[in-house]
C-alpha positions as CSV (number, residue, x, y, z in Angstrom):
1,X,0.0,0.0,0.0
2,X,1.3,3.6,-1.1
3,X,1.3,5.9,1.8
4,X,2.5,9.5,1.5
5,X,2.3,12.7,3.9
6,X,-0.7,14.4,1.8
7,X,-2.6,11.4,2.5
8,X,-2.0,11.3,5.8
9,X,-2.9,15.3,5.5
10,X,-5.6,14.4,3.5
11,X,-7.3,11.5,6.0
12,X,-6.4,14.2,8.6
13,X,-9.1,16.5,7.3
14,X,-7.4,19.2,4.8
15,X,-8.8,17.5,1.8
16,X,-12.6,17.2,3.1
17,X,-13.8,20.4,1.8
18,X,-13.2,19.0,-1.8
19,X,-15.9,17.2,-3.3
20,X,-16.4,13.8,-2.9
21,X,-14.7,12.2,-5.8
22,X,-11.5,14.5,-5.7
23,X,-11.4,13.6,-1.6
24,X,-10.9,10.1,-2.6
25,X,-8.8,10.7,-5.0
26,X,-6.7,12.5,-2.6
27,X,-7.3,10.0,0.1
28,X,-5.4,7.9,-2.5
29,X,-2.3,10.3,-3.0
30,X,-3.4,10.3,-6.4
31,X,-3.6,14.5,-6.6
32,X,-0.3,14.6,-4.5
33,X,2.8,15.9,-6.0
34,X,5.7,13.5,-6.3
35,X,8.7,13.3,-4.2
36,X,11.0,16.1,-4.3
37,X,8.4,18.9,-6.3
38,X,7.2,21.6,-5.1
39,X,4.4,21.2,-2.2
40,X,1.3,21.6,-4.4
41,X,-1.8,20.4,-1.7
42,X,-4.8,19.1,-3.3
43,X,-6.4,22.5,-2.2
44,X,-4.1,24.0,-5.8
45,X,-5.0,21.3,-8.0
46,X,-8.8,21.5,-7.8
47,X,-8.2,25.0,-8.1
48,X,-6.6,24.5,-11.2
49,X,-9.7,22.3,-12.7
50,X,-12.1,24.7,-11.6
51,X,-10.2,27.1,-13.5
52,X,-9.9,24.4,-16.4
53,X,-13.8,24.0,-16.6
54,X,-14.5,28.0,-16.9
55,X,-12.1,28.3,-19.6
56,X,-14.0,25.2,-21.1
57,X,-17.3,26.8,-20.7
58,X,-19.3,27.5,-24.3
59,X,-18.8,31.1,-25.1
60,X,-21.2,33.7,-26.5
61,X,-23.9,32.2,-24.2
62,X,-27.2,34.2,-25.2
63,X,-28.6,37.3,-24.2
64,X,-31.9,37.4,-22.2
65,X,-33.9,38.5,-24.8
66,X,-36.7,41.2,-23.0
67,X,-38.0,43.5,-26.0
68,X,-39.7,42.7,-29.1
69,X,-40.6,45.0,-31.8
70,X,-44.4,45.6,-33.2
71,X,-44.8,44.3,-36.6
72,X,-48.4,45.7,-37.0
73,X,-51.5,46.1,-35.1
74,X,-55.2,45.0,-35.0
75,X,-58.3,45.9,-33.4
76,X,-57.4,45.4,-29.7
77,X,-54.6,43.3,-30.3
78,X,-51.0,43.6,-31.9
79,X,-48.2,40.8,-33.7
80,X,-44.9,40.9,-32.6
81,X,-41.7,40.0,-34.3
82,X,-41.1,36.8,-31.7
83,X,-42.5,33.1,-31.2
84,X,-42.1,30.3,-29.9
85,X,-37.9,30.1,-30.6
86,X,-37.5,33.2,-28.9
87,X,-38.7,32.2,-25.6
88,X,-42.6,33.6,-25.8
89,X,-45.5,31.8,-24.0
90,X,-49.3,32.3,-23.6
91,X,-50.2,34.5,-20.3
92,X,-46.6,36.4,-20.3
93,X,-47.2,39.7,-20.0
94,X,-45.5,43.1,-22.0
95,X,-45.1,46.5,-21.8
96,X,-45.1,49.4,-24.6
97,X,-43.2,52.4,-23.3
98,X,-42.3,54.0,-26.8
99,X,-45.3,55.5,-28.1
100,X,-46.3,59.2,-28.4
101,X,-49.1,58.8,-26.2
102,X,-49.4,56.4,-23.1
103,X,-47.8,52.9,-21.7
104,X,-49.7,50.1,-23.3
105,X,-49.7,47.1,-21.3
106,X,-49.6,43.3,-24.0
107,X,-50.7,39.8,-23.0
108,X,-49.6,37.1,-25.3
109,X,-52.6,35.1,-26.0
110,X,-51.5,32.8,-29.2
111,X,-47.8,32.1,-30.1
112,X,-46.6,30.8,-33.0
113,X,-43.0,29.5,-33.8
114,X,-41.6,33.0,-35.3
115,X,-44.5,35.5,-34.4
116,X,-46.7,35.9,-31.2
117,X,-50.3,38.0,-31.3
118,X,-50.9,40.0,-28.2
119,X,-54.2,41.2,-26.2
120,X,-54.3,44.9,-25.5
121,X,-55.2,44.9,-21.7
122,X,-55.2,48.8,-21.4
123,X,-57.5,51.7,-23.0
124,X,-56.5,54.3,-25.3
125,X,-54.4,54.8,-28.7
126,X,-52.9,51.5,-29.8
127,X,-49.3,51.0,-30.4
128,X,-48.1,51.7,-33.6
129,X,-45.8,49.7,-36.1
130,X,-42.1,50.1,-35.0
131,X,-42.8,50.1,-31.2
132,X,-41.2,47.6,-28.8
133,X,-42.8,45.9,-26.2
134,X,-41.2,44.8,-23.2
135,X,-41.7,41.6,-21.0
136,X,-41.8,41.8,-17.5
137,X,-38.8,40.9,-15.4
138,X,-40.6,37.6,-14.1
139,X,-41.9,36.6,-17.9
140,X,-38.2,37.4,-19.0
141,X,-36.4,34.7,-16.7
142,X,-39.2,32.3,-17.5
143,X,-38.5,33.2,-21.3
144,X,-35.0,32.5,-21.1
145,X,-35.8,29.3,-19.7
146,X,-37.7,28.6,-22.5
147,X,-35.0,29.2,-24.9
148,X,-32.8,27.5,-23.1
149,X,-34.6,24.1,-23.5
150,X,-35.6,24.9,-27.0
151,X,-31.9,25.9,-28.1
152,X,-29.8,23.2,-26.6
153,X,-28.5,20.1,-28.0
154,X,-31.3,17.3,-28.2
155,X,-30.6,13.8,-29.5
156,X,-33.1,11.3,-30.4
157,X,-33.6,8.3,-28.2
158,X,-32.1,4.8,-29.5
159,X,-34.4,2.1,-28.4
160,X,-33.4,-1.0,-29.5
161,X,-35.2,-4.3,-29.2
162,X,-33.2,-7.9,-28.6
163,X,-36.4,-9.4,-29.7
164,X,-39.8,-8.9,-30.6
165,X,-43.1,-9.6,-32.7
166,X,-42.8,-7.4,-36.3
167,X,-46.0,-6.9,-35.6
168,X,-45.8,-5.2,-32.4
169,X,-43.4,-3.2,-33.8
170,X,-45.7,-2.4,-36.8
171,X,-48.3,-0.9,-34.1
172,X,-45.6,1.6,-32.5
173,X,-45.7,3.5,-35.3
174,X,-49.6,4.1,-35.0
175,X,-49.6,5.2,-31.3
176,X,-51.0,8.5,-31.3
177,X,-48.9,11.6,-29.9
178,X,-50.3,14.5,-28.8
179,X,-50.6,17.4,-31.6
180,X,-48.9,21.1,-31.1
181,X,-50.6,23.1,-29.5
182,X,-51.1,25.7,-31.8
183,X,-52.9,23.2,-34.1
184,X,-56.6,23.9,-34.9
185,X,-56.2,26.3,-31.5
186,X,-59.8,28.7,-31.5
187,X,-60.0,31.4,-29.3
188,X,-62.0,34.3,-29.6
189,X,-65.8,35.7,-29.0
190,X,-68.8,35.8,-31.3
191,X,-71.5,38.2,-30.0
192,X,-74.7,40.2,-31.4
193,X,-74.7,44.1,-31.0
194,X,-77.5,46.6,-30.9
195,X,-76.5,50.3,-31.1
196,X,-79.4,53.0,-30.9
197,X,-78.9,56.7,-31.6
198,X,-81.2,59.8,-30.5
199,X,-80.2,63.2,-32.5
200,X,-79.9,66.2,-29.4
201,X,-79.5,68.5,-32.7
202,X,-83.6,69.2,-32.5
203,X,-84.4,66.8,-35.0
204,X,-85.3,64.0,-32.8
205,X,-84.3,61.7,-35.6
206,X,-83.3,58.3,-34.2
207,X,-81.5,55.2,-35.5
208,X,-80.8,52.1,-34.7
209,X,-78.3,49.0,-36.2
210,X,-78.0,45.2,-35.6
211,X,-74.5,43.8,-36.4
212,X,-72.4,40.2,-35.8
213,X,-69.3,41.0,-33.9
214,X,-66.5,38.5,-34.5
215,X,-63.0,38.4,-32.6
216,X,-60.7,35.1,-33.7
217,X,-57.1,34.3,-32.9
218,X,-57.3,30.3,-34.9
219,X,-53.8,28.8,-36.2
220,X,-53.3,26.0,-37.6
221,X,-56.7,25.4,-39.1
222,X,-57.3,21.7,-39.9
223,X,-53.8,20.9,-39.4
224,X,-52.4,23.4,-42.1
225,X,-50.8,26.5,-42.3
226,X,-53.5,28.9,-42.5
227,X,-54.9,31.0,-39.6
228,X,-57.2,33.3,-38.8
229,X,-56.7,36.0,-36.5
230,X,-58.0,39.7,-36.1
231,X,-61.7,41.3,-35.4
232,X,-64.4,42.5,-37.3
233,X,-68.1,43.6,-37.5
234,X,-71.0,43.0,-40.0
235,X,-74.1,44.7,-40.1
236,X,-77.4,42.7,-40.0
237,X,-80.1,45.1,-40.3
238,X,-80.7,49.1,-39.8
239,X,-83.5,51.4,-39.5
240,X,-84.0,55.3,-39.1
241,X,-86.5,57.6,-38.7
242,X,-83.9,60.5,-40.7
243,X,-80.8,61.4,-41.8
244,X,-78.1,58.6,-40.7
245,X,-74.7,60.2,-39.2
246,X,-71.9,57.9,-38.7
247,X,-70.9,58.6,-35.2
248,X,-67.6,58.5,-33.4
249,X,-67.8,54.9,-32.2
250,X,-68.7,53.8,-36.2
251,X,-65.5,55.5,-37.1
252,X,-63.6,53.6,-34.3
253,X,-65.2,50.4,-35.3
254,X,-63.6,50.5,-38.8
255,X,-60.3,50.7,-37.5
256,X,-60.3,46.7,-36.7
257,X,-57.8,44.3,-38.5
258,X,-59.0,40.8,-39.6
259,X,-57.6,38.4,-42.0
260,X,-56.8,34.9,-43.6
261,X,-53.2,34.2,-43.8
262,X,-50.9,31.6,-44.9
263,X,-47.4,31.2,-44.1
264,X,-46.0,27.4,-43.8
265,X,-42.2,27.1,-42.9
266,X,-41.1,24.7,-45.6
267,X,-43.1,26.8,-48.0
268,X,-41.9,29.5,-50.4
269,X,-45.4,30.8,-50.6
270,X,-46.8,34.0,-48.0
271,X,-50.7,35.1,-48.5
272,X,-52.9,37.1,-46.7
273,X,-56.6,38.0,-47.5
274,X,-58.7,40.2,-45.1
275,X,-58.4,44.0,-43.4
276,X,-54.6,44.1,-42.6
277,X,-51.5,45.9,-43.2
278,X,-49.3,44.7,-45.7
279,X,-46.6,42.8,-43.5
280,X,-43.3,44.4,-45.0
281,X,-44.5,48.1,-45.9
282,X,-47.0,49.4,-43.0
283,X,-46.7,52.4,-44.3
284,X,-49.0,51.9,-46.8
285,X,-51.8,52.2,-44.4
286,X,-55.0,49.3,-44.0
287,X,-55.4,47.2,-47.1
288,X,-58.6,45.7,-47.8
289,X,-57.8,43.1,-49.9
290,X,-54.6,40.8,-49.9
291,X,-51.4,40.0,-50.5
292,X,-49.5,36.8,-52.1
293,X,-45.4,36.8,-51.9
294,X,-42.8,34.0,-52.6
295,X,-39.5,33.9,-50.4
296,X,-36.6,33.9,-53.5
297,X,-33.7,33.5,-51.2
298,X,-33.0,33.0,-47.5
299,X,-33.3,36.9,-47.2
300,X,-35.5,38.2,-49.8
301,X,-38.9,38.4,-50.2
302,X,-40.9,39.3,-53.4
303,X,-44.9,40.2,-54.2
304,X,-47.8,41.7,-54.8
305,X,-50.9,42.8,-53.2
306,X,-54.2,44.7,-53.9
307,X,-56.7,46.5,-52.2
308,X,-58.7,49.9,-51.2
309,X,-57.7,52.0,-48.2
310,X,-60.7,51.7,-45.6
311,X,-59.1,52.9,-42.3
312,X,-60.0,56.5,-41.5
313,X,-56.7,57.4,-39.4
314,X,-54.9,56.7,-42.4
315,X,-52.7,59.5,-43.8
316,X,-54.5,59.1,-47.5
317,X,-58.5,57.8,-46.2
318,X,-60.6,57.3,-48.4
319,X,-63.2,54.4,-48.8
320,X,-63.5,54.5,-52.5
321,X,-60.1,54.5,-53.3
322,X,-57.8,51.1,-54.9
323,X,-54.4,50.5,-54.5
324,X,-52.2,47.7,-56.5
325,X,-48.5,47.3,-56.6
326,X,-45.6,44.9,-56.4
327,X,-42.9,44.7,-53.6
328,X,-39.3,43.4,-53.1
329,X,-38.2,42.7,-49.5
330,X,-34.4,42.2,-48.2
331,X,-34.2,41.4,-43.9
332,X,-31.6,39.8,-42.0
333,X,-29.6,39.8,-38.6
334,X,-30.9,39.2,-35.5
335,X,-33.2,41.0,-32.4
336,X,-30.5,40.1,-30.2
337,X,-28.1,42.1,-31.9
338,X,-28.4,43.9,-35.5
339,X,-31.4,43.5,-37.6
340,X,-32.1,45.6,-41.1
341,X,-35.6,45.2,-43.0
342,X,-36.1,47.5,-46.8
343,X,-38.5,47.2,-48.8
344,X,-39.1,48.7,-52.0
345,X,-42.2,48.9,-54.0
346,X,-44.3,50.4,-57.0
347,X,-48.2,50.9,-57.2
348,X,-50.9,52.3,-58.9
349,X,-54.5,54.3,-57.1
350,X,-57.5,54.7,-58.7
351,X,-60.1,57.1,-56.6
352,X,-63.6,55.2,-57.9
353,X,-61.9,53.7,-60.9
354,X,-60.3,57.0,-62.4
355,X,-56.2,57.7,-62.1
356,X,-55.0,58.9,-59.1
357,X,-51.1,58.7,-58.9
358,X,-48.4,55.8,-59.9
359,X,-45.9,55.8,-57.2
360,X,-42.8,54.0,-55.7
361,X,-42.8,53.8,-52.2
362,X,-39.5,52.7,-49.8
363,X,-39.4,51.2,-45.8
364,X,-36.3,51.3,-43.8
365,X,-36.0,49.7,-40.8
366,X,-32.6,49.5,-38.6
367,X,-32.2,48.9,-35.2
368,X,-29.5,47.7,-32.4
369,X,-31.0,45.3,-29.3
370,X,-33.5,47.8,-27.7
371,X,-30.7,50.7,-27.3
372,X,-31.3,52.2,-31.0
373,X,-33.4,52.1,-34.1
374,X,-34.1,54.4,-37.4
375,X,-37.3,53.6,-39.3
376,X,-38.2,56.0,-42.7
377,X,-41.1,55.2,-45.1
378,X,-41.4,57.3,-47.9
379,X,-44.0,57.9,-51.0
380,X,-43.0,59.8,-54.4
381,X,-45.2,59.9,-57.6
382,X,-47.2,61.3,-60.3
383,X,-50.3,62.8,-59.4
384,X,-53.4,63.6,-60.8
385,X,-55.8,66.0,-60.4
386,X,-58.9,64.5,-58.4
387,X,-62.1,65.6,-56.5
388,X,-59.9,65.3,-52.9
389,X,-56.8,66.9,-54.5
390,X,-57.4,69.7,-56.9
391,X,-54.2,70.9,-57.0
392,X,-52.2,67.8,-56.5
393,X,-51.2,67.0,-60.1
394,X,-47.4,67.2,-60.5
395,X,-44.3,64.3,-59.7
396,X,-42.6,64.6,-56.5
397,X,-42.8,63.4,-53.0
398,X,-45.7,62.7,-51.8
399,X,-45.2,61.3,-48.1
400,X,-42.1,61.4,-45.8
401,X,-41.9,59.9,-42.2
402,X,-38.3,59.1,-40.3
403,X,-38.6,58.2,-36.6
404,X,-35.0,57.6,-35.1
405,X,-35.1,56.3,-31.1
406,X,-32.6,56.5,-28.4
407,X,-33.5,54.3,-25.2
408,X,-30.0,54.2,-22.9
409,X,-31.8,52.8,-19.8
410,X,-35.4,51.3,-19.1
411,X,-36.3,54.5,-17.4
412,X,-35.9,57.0,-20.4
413,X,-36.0,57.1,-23.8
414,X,-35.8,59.9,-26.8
415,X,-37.2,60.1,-30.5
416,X,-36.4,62.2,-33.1
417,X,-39.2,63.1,-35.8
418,X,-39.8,64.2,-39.4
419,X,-43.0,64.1,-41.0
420,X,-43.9,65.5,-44.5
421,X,-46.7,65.9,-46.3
422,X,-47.1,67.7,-50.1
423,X,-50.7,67.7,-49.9
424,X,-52.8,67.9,-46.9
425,X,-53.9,64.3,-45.5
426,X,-57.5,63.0,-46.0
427,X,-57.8,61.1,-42.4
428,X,-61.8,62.0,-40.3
429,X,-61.0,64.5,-38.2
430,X,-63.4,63.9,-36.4
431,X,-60.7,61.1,-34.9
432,X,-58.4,64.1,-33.8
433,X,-59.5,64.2,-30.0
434,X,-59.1,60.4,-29.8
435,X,-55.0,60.6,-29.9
436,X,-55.2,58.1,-33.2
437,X,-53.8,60.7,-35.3
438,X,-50.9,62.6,-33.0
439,X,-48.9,60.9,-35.9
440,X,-50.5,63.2,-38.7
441,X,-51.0,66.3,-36.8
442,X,-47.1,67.1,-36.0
443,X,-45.8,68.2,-39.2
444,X,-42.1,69.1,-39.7
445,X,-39.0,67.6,-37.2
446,X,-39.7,66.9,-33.4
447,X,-38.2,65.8,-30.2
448,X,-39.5,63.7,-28.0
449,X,-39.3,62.2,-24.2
450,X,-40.3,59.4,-21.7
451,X,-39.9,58.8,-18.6
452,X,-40.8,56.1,-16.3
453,X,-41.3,57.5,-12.8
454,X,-41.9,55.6,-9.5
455,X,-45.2,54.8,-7.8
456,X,-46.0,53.3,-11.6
457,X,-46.3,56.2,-13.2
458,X,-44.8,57.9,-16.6
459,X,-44.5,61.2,-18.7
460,X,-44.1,62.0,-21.9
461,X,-43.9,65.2,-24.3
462,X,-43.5,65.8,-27.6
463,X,-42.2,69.6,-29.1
464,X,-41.6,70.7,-32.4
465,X,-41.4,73.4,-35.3
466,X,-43.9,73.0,-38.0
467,X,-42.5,74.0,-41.7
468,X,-45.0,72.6,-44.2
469,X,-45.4,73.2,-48.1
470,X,-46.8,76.9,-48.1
471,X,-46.3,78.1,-44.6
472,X,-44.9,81.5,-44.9
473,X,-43.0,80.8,-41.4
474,X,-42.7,77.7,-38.8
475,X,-45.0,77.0,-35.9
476,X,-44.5,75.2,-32.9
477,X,-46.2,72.1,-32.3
478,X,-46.1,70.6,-28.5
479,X,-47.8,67.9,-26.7
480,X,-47.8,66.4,-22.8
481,X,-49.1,63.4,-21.2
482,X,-48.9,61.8,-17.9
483,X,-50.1,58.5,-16.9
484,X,-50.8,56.5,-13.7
485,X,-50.7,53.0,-13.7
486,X,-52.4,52.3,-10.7
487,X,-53.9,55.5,-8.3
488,X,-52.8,54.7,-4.7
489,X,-53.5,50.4,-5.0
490,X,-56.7,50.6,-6.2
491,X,-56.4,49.2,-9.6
492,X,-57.3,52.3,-11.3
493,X,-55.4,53.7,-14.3
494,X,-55.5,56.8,-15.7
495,X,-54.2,59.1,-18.7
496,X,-54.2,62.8,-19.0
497,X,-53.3,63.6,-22.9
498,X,-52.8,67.5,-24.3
499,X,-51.8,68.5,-27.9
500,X,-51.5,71.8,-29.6
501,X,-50.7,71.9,-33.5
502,X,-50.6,74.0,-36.2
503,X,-49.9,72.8,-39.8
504,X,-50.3,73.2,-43.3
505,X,-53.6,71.3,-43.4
506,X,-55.2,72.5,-40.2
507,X,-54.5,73.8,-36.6
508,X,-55.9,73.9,-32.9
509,X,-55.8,71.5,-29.8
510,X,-57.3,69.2,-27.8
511,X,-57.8,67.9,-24.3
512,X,-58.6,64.4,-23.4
513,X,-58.5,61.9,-20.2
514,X,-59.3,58.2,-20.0
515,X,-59.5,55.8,-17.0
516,X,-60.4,52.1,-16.6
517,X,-60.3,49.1,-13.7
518,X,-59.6,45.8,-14.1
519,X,-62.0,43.9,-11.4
520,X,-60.8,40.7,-11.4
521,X,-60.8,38.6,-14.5
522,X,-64.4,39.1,-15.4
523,X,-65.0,42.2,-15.2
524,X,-63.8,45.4,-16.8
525,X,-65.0,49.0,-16.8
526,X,-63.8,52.5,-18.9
527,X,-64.4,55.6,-19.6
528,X,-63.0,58.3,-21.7
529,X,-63.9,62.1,-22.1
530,X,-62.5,65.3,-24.1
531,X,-62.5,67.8,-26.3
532,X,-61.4,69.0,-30.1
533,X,-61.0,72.2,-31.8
534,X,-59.7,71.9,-35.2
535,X,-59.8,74.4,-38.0
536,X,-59.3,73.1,-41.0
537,X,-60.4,73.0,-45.0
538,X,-60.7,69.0,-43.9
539,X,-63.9,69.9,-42.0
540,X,-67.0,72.6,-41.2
541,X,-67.0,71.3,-37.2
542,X,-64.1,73.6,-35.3
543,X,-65.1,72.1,-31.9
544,X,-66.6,69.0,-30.5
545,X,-66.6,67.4,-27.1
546,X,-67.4,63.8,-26.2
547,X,-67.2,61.6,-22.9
548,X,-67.5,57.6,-23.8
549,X,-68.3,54.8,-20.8
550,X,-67.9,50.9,-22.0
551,X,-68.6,48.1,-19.4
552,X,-67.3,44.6,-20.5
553,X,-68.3,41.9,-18.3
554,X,-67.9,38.0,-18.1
555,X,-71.1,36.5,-16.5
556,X,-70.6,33.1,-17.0
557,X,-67.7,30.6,-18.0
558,X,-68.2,31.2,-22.2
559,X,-70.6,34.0,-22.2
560,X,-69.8,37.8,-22.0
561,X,-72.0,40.9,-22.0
562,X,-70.4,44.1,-23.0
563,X,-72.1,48.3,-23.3
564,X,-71.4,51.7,-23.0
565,X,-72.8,54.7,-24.0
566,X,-71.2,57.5,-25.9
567,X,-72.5,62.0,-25.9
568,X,-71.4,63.6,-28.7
569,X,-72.1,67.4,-28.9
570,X,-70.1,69.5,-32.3
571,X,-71.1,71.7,-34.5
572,X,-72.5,69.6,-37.2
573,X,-73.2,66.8,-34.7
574,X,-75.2,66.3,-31.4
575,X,-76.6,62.7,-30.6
576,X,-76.7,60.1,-28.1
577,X,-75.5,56.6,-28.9
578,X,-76.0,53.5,-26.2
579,X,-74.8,49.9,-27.9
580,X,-74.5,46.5,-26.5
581,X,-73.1,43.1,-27.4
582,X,-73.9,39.6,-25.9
583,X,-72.1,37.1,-26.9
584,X,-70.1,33.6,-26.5
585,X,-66.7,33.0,-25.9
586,X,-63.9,30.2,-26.9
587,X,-61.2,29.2,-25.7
């Protein structure tokens, strides 16, 4: 037997911190040093193989990813630019702190392997395309988790049988396995609505509509590739005792997205039918219509699409108006570092089936992790004289938009703005108090701030100079907001929203507010309330005010009942409106 002093050390108790294996290793002498060498105690050698195993550790391990960007939004919901690979589950809850207007608060509710759509648990403007939403510190780890398990090294299990009956074997291969989740996954509600308006103009004229309201996040349908996702609402039946106004609430309903898509993995082929945006040029405002595209490479992307513009916050509204162009796409890198996105385009309008314009039309998109990002769209053409645009025949640009954002900590972040326009927009301005159209009013280059403050709470401003086609000198456009997330524990949030403007199509201001409470799962109330003045050729009403309550309540496990009522009192417009849905639910 082989004895030696760092044993005897060893057996005396130096070695016992080690872990079990080294301490009977040195119990053995076997990490002693031989005779004559330096004293090196087993203490130094296990040193030296915890220092072995760091260096051996993989590097470039990965980045929590927290922030995803916005690829386009829908009526109440929004789809993200992350699935499945990147860590993203059902219930995980986000955070939009880059919009003009107020923090937007995102529950994931159907995620698929590169994409993820998101509920919009808070009131008020909707994020826009471009924006990032956060996950929350708790969702991150469990995200990184995810990835963790969906990114490491998996090897298939060898099961090998010494022997067997062939036709035991045969019937392995028809036990059934469970299908993905997202396969044939419904969710969604399906509901009837009245809405009943009373003119306060001295009329007395009233009105009433019956509609089928339709919200549906489906993948996977039958097994395929195709889902349908989005919201939407059809009229039934409608009756009036005079002349019919469309009212605020009708403009807001026609601001949903809903569509058909198809987009299969080991396919080539990308369509879309439905209300959507066209997924690699948002900037051309709500299609209504579709899209087919065919990936041509591992980074490129080539199309087509056709449609009319039905959306009414869109920069160029108009209902009666049809758009049809071509597209070619180039992306690449990654969200967790660099990622680039252009898109280039040409298309032809036709306002009710006469010429409009031919234009070409380019989207930028940079960005850095969540620290930096550029976005431009821009629209140049031919014009041609219509009913809308007099005076807008001529070739030049027609729309310009560059956004470039700054966000060095969670806690603050800066834009930097240019908008253009050559001819005055065509959005309802009647939309102008709501904070959908923030994006339109502020013509020229502005700044912008955010901060998130404690006790749950954030402000934000916006300033610039206004310097449109025409103006014989700048003017300065400016607007605040402040938002509470939850008033002193009691589950109320709130948003306080002002904006003064003055452009080339149309000046004034407007105040609003807006307040809502989750109670518990089931039930939900809001209420909104401001007012507009707005002088512009775009409109004969210079001032309105409105105040707008909704009630959405879950009575029983798949059955919802939802209301509100909305006072409108303008110029050209004084009514009542009350509406209700009741409705089913899946899930």
């Amino acid at each position: 037997m082989r004895h030696s002093p760092c044993r005897d050390r060893c057996q005396g108790g130096a070695c016992f911190s080690l872990p079990s294996p080294l301490r009977r290793e040195a119990a053995r002498g076997d990490l002693c040093p031989p005779a004559g060498q330096a004293k090196a105690c087993p203490t130094t050698w296990f040193a030296v193989l915890v220092l072995f195993s760091l260096l051996s550790l993989p590097a470039g391990a990965q980045e929590v990813k927290d922030t995803f960007r916005i690829k386009y939004v829908a009526e109440g919901a929004v789809y993200i630019e992350g699935g499945r690979a990147a860590g993203l589950a059902e219930k995980m809850r986000l955070t939009v702190s880059k919009v003009a207007d107020v923090t937007i608060e995102l529950e994931v509710v159907s995620v698929a392997d590169s994409s993820a759509v998101c509920e919009i648990k808070s009131p008020g403007a909707p994020p826009k395309p471009g924006d990032y939403a956060k996950l929350s510190s708790e969702d991150a780890q469990k995200s990184q988790m995810l990835r963790q398990m969906g990114t490491g090294n998996h090897y298939a299990q060898t099961i090998t049988f010494t022997d067997g009956d062939p036709v035991d074997e045969e019937a392995r291969e028809y036990v059934p396995r469970p299908p993905l989740p997202e396969v044939n996954r419904f969710r969604g509600r399906i509901g009837f609505e009245y809405s009943g308006i009373i003119d306060q103009g001295g009329s007395g004229a009233t009105s009433s509509q019956v509609g089928l309201v339709l919200r549906g996040d489906m993948t996977r349908i039958g097994g395929s590739y195709w889902n349908f996702n989005g919201y939407t609402r059809i009229q039934l039946s409608s009756a009036s005792s005079g002349t019919s106004q469309t009212t605020l609430n009708d403009l807001l309903n026609r601001t949903y997205h809903v569509g058909l898509t198809y987009n299969n993995p080991q396919s080539n082929w990308i369509l879309g039918f439905g209300r959507m945006y066209l997924p690699w040029a948002p900037s051309l405002s709500t299609i209504d219509g579709g899209y087919v595209a065919r990936r041509v490479g591992k980074n490129v992307t080539v199309g087509m699409f056709a449609g009319t513009t039905p959306d009414p916050t869109s920069w160029n509204y108009s209902p009666n108006r049809q758009e049809a162009g071509t597209f070619l796409n180039f992306d690449g890198g990654s969200w967790d570092g660099f990622k680039y996105s252009s898109t280039t385009g040409f298309g032809v309008s036709r306002l009710s089936w006469r010429p409009e314009s031919e234009f070409v039309f380019f989207e930028n998109t940079f960005s850095w992790k969540r620290y930096f990002s550029v976005y431009h769209s821009l629209q140049a053409g031919q014009s041609h004289p219509t009913t809308l645009q007099p005076t807008a025949a001529g070739t030049g640009v027609d729309r310009s938009f560059l956004t470039i954002r700054f966000e060095p900590a969670k806690f603050v972040s800066f834009d930097l703005n240019d908008n253009y326009f050559r001819s005055f927009p065509t959005f309802d301005p009647r939309l102008v108090g709501t904070g959908l159209l923030d994006k339109l009013l502020f013509q020229g280059l502005s700044g912008g701030l955010r901060l998130n403050l404690p006790y749950r709470t954030s402000f934000y401003a916006t300033v610039g100079k206004s310097n449109g086609t025409g103006d014989p000198q700048g003017s300065w456009n400016q607007m605040y907001g402040f938002v509470v997330s939850d008033i002193r524990h009691t589950g109320i949030r709130a948003d306080a929203h002002y904006s003064h403007f003055d452009s080339s199509f149309g000046k004034g201001d407007y105040e609003s507010v807006s307040a809502s409470r989750d109670m518990g799962e089931s039930l939900r109330l809001s209420v909104q309330a401001g007012q507009q003045n707005f002088v512009s050729q775009l409109t004969s009403q210079t001032r309105a005010r409105f105040a707008n309550g909704s009630l959405d309540w879950t009575f029983a496990a798949h059955y919802f009942l939802s209301g509100g009522l909305t006072v409108y009192r303008g110029q050209t417009q004084n009514y009542n409106q009350v509406f209700f849905t009741l409705g089913y639910r899946f899930y």
